[in-house]
GUROVO-50689 format. One line per field, with one value per residue: residue number from 0; x, y, z of N, C-alpha, C in turn. Coordinates in steps of 0.1 Angstrom, whole numbers, plus 2048, in hexadecimal, padded with zeros to 3 digits. Example, Ala and Ser with C-alpha at 12.3 -4.5 7.8 and 13.67 -1.06 7.14 Angstrom:
fidren <- [0:1];
n.xx <- [884:880];
n.yy <- [7C7:7EA];
n.zz <- [84E:847];
ca.xx <- [87B:889];
ca.yy <- [7D3:7F5];
ca.zz <- [84E:847];
c.xx <- [884:881];
c.yy <- [7DF:800];
c.zz <- [84E:84F];
***
This chain:
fidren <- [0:1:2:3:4:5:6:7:8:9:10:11:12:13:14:15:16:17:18:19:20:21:22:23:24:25:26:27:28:29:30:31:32:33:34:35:36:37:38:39:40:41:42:43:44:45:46:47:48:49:50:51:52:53:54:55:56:57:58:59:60:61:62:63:64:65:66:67:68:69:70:71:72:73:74:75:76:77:78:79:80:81:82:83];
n.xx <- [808:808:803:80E:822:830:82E:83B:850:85F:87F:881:86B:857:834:81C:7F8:7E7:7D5:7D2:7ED:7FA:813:828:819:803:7F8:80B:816:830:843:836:83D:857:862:853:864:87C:87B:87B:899:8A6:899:8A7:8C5:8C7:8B8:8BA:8B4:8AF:88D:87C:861:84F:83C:834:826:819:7FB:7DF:7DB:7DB:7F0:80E:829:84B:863:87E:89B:8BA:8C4:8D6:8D7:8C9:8A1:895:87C:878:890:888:872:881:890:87E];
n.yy <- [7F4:812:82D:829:81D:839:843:838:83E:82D:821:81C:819:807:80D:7FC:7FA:7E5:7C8:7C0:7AC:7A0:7A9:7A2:79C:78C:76B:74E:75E:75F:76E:787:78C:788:7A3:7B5:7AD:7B3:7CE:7D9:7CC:7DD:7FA:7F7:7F7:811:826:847:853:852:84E:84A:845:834:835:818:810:7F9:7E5:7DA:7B4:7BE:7C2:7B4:7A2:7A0:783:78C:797:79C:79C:7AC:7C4:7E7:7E9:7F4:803:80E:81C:830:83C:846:857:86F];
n.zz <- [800:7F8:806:821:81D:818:82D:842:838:825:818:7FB:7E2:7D2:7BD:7B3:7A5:7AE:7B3:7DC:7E7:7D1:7CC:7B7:7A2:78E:795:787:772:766:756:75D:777:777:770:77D:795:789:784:7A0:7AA:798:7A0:7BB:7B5:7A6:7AE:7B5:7CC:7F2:800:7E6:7D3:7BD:7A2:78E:76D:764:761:76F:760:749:739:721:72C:724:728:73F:72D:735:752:761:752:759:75F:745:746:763:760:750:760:776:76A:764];
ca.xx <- [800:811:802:810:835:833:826:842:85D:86C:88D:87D:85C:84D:82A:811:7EF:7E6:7CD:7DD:7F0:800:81A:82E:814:7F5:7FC:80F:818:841:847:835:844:867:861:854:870:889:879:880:8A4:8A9:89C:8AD:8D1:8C7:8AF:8C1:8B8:8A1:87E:877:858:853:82C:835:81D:812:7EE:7DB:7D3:7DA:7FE:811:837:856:86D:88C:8A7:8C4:8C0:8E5:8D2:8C2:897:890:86B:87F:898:87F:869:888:893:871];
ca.yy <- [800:823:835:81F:81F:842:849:831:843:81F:828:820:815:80B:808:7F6:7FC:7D7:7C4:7BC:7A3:79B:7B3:79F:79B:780:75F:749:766:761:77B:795:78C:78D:7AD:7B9:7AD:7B8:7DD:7D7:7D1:7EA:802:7F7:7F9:819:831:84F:85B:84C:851:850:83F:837:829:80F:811:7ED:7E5:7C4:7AB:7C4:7C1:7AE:7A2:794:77E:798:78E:79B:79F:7B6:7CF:7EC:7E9:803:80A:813:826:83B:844:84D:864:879];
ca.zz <- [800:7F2:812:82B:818:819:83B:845:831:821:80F:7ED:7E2:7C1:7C0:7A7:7A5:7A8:7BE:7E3:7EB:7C6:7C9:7AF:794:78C:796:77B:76C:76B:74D:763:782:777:767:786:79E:77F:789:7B0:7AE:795:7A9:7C7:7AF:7A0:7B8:7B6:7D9:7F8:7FB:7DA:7D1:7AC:79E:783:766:761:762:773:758:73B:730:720:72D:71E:732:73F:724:73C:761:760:74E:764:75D:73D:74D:76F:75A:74C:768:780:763:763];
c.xx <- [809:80D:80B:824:838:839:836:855:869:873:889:871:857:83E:822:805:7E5:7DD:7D7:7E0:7F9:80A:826:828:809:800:7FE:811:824:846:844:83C:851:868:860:864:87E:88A:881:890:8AD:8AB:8A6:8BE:8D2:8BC:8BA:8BF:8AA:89A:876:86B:854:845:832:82A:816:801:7E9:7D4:7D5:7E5:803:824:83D:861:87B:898:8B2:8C1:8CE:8DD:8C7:8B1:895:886:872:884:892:879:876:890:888:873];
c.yy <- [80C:82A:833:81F:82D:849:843:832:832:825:827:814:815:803:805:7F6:7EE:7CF:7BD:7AD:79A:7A6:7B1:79F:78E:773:757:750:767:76B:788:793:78F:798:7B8:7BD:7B6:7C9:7E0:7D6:7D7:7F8:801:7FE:808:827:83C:856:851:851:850:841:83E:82B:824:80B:805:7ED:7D4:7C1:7B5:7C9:7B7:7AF:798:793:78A:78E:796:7A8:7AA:7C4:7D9:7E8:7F7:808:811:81F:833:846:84C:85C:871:885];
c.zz <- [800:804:81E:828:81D:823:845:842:830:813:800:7EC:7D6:7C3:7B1:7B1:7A7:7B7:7CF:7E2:7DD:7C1:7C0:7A1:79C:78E:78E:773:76B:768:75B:771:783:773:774:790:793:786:796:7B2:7A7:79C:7B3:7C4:7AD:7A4:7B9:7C8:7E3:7F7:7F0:7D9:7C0:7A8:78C:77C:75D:767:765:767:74C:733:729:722:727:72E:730:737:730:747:767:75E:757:75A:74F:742:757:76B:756:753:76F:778:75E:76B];
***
């Protein structure tokens, strides 16, 4: 819950919009999950400063992911948003 991260000031925080308790993605969903987590220690690598909170623009049930071809490379979605 974004409020609750906030309120709680955790050193970085990416939030999806996504029903609770599937804070990785839909279940049997590996593409999106790794895609997910790929985000997560992106960020963690590449957060330019604490606090920062950063809403990841995936949608439940209405994307489509490819498996991360290399897990070295920082997240391009991540990359993007932290450069806004």
């Amino acid at each position: 819950m974004r409020e609750v991260a906030v309120a709680a000031q955790a050193p970085r925080f990416l939030y999806l919009h996504w029903p609770f308790g599937h804070a990785l993605g839909e279940p049997g969903n590996v593409a999106q999950q790794r895609t997910v987590l790929h985000d997560m220690l992106s960020m963690a690598a590449h957060a330019p400063r604490p606090g920062m909170v950063v809403n990841l623009p995936y949608r439940w049930r209405r994307e489509t992911y490819t498996d991360v071809p290399d897990w070295a490379t920082p997240s391009e979605v991540l990359a993007s948003l932290l450069a806004e």
